[in-house]
N, C-alpha and C positions, 0 to 999 in steps of 0.2 A: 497261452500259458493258463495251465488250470489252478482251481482258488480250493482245491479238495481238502475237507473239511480234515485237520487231525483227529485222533482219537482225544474226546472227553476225558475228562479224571478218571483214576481206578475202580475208584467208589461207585459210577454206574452215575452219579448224577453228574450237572453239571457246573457244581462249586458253585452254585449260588448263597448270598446271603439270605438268612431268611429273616423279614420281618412278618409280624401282625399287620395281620388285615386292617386296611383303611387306617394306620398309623402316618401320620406326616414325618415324613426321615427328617434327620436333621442335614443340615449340606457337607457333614462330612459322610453320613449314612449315603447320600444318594449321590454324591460322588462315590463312592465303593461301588454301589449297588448299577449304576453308568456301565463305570469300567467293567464289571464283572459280567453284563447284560449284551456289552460290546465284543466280549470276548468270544461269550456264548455264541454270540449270531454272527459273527466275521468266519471267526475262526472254527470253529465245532457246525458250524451249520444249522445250529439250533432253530426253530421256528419261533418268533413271539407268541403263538399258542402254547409250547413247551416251556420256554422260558417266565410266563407267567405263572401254568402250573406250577414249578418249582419252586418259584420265590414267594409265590403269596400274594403279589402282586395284581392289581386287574390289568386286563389285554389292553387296554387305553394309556395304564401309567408307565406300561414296556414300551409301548408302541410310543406315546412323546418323548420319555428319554432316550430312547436311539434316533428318534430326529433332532430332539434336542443339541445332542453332541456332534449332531450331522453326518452320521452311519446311513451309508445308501441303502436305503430297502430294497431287497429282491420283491421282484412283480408278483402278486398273485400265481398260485400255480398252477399248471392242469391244461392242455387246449380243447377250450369248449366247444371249436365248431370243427366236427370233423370230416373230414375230405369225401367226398364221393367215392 
């Protein structure tokens, strides 16, 4: 069974919320900001590089709240060592 990403919102982005840079959310801001970051990268296929860019976010504060909430990361991508 395949997990293919639906299509993003119409708007071209991916409905994230945006805050200010280095702002500490409040816990109802980063509960939205969770769920909306979760949705991005389950469902849309989003990368945490992507999904920081949008939000404003740094790649560290995407990156613990999708472990946070317990969203399996996909591996690194790309195979580095290639066959003979």
């Amino acid at each position: 069974m395949s997990t293919a990403p639906s299509t993003p919102p119409a708007s071209g982005g991916l409905g994230l919320p945006k805050f200010a840079k280095r702002k500490k959310l409040t816990p109802k801001e980063k509960k939205q900001f969770n769920a909306a970051a979760a949705k991005a990268y389950l469902q849309w296929g989003a990368s945490i590089r992507a999904i920081s860019t949008e939000s404003g976010r740094a790649y560290g504060s995407v990156h613990k709240a999708l472990t946070e909430i317990g969203v399996p990361l996909r591996p690194r991508g790309g195979d580095n060592h290639p066959r003979d």
